[in-house]
DSSP file (Angstrom, degrees, kcal/mol; ACC not computed):
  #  RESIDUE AA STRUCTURE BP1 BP2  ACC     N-H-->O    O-->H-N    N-H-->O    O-->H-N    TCO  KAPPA ALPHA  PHI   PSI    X-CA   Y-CA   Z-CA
    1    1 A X              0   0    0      0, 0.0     2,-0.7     0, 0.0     0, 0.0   0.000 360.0 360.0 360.0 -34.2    0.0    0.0    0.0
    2    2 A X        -     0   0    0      2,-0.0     2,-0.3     0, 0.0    29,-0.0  -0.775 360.0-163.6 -94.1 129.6    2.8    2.6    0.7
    3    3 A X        -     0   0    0     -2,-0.7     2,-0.4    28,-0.1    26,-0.0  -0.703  15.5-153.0 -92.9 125.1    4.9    4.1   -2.7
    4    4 A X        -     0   0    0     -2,-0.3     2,-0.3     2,-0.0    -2,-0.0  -0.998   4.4-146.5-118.4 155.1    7.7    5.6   -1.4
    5    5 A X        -     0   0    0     -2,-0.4     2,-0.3     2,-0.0    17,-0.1  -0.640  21.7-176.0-110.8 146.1    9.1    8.4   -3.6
    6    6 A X        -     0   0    0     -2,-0.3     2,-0.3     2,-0.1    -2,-0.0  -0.940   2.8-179.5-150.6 142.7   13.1    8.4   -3.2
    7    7 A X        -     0   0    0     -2,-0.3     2,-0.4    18,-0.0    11,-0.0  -0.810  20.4-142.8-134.6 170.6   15.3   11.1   -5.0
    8    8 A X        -     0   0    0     -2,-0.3     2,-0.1    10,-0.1    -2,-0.1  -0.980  25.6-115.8-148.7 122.1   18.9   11.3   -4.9
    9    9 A X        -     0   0    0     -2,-0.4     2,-0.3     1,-0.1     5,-0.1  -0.356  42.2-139.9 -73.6 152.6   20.6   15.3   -4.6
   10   10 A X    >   -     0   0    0      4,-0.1     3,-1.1    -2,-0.1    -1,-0.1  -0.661  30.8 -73.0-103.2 155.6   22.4   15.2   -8.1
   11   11 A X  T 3  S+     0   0    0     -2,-0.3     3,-0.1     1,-0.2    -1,-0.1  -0.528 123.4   4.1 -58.7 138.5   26.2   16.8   -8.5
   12   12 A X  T 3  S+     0   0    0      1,-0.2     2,-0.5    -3,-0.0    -1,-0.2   0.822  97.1 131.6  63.6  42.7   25.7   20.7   -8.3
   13   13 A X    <   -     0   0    0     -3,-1.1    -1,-0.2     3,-0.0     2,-0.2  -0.999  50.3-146.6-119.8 132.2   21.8   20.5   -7.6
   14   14 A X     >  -     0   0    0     -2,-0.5     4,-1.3    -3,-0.1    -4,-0.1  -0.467  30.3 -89.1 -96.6 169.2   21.3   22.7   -4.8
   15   15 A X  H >> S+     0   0    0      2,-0.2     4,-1.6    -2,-0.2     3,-1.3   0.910 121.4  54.3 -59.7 -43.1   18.6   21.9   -2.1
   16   16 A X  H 3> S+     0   0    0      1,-0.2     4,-1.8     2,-0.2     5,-0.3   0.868 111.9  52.8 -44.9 -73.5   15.0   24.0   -4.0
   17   17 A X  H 3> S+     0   0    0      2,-0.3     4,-2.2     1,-0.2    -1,-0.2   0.598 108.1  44.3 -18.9 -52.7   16.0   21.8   -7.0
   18   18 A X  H XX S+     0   0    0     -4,-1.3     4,-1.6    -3,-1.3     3,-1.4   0.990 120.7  44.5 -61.9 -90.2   16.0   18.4   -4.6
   19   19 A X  H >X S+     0   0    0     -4,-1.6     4,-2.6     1,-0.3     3,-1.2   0.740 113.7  44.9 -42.8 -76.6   12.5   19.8   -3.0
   20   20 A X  H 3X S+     0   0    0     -4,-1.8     4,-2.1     1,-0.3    -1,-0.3   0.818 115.8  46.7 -92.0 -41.4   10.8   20.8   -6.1
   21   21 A X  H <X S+     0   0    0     -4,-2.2     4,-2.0    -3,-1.4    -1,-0.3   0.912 115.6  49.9 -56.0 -38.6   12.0   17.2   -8.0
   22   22 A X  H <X S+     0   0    0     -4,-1.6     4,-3.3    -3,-1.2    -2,-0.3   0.951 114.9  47.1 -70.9 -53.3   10.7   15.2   -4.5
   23   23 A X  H  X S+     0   0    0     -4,-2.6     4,-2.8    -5,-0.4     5,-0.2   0.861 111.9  45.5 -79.3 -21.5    7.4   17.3   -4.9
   24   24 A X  H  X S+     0   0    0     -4,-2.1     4,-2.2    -5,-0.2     3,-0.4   0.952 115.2  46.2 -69.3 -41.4    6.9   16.7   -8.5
   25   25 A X  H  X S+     0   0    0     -4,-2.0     4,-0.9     1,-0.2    -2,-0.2   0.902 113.9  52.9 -73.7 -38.7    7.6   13.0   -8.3
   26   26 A X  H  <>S+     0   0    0     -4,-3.3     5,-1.7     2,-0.2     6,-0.5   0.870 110.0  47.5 -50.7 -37.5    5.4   13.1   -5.3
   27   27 A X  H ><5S+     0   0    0     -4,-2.8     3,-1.6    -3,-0.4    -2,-0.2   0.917 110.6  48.7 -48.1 -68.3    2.8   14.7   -7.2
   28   28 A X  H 3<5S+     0   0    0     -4,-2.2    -1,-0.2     1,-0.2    -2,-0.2   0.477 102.7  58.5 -52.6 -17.9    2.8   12.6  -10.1
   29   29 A X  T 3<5S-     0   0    0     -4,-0.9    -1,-0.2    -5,-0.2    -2,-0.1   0.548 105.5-129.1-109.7   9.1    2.7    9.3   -8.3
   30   30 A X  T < 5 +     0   0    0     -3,-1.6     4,-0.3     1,-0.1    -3,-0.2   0.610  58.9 132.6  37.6  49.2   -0.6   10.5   -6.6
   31   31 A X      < +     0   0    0     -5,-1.7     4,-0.3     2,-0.1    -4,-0.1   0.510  59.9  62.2-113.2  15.7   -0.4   10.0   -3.1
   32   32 A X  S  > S+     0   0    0     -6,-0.5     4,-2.5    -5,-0.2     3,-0.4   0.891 106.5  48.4 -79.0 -57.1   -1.5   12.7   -1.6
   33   33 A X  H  > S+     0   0    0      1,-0.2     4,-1.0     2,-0.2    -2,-0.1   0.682 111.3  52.0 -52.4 -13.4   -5.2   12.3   -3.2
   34   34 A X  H  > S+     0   0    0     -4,-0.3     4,-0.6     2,-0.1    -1,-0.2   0.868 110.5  41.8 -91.2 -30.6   -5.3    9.1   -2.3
   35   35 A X  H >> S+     0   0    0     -3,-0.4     4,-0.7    -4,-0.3     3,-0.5   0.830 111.0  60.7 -79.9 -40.3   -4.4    9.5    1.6
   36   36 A X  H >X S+     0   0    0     -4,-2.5     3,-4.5     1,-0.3     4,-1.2   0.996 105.0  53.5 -64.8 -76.1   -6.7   12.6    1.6
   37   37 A X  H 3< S+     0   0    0     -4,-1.0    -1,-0.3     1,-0.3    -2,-0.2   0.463 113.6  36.9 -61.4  -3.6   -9.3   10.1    0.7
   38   38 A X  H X< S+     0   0    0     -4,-0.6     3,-1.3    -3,-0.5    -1,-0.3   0.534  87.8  84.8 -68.6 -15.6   -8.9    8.0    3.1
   39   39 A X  H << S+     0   0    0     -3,-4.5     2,-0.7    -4,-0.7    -2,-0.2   0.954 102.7  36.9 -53.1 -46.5   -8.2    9.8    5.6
   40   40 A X  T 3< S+     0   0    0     -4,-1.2     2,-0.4    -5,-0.1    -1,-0.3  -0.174  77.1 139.9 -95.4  43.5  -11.9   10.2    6.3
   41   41 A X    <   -     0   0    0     -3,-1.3     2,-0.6    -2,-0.7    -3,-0.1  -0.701  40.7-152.1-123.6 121.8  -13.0    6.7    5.2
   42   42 A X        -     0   0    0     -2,-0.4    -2,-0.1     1,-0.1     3,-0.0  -0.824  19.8-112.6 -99.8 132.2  -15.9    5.6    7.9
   43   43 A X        -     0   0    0     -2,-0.6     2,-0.2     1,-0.0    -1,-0.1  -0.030  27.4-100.2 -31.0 145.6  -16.3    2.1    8.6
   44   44 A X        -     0   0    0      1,-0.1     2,-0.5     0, 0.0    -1,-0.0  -0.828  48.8-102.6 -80.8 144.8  -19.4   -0.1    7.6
   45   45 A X        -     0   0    0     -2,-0.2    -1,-0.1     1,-0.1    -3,-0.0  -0.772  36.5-114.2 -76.7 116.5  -21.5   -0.6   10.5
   46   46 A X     >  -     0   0    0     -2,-0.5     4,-1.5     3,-0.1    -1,-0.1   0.328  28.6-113.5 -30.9 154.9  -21.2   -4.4   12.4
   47   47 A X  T  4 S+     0   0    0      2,-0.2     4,-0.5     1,-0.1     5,-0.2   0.959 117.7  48.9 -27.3 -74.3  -24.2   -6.6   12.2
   48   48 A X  T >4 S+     0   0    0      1,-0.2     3,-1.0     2,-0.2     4,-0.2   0.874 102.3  56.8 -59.8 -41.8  -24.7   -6.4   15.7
   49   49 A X  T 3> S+     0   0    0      1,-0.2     4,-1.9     2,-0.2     5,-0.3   0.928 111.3  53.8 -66.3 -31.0  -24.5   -2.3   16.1
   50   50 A X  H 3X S+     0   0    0     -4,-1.5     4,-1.3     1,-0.2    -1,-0.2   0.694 103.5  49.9 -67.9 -11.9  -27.4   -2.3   13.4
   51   51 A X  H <> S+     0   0    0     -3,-1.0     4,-0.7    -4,-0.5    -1,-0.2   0.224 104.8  58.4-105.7 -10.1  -29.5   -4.4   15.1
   52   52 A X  H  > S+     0   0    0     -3,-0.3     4,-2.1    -4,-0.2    -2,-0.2   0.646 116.9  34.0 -96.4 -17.9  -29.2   -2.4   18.3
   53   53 A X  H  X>S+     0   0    0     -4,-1.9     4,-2.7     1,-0.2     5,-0.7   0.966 108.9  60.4 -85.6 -43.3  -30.4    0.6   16.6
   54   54 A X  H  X5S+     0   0    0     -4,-1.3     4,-1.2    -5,-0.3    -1,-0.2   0.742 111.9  39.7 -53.1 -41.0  -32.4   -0.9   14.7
   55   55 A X  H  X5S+     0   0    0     -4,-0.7     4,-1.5     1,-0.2     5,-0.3   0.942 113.9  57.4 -44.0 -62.8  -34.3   -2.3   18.2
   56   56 A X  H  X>S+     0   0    0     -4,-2.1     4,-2.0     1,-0.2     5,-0.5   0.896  99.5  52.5 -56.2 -31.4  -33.9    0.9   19.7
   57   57 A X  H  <5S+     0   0    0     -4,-2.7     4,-0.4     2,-0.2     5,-0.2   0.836 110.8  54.0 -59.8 -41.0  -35.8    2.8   16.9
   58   58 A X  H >X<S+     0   0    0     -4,-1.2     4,-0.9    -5,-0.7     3,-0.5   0.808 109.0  43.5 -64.5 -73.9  -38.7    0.2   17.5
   59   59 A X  H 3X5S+     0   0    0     -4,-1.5     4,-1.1     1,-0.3    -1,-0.2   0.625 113.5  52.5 -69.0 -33.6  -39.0    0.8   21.3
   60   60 A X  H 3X5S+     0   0    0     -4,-2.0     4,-1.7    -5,-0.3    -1,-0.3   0.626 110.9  45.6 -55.0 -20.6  -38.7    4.5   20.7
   61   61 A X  H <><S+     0   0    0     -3,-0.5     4,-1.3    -5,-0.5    -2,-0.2   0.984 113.3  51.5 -66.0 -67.9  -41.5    4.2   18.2
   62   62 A X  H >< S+     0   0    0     -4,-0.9     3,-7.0     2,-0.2     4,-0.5   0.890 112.0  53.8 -25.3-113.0  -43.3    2.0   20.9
   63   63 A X  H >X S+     0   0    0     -4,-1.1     4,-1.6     1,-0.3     3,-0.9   0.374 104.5  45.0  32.5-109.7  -42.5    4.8   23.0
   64   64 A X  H 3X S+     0   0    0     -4,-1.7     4,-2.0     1,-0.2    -1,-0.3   0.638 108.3  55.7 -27.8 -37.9  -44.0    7.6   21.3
   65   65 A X  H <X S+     0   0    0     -3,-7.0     4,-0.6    -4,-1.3    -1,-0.2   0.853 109.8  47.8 -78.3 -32.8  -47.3    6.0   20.4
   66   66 A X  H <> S+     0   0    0     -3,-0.9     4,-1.8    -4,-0.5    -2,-0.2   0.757 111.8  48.7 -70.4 -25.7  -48.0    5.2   24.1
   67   67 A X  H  X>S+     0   0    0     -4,-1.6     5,-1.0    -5,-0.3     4,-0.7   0.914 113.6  49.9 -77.2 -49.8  -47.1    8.5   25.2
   68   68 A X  H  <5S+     0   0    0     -4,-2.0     3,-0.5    -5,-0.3    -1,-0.2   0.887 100.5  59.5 -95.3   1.5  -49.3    9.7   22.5
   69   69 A X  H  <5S+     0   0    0     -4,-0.6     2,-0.7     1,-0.2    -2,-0.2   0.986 101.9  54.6 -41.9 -81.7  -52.2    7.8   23.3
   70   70 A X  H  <5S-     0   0    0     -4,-1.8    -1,-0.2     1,-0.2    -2,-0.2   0.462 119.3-109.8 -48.3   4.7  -52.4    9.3   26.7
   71   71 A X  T  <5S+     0   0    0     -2,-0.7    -1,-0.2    -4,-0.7    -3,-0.2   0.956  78.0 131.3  64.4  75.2  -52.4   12.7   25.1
   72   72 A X      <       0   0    0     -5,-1.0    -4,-0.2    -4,-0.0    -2,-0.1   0.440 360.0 360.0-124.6  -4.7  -49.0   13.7   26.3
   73   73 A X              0   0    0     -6,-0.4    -5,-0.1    -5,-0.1    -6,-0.0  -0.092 360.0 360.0-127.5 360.0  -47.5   15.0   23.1
């Protein structure tokens, strides 16, 4: 999964030169857009954690209907 980018200073390349070659090849090998998008990458939600809301949406349902029977809402 990880590219590493490796540059080697050249005879009589001063350091911007070094930095600006590292950032093109970095550029170019696209791994900044790809890490971006992941960065924020949410899990799927387990079996079980869907089946606890999913209960809990029923009994708040439940919930609500008794409450508004009695004329409380």
């Amino acid at each position: 999964m990880t590219d590493n980018v490796h540059i080697v200073k050249k005879d009589r390349e001063n350091s911007m030169a070094v930095l600006k070659r590292f950032s093109q090849k970095v550029r170019s090998a696209g791994i900044v857009p790809r890490v971006k998008s992941l960065r924020y990458n949410d899990r799927k939600a387990s079996d079980l954690v869907r089946k606890q809301k999913a209960l809990r949406k029923i009994e708040n349902k439940a919930e609500y209907e008794r409450k508004k029977k009695l004329g409380k809402i």
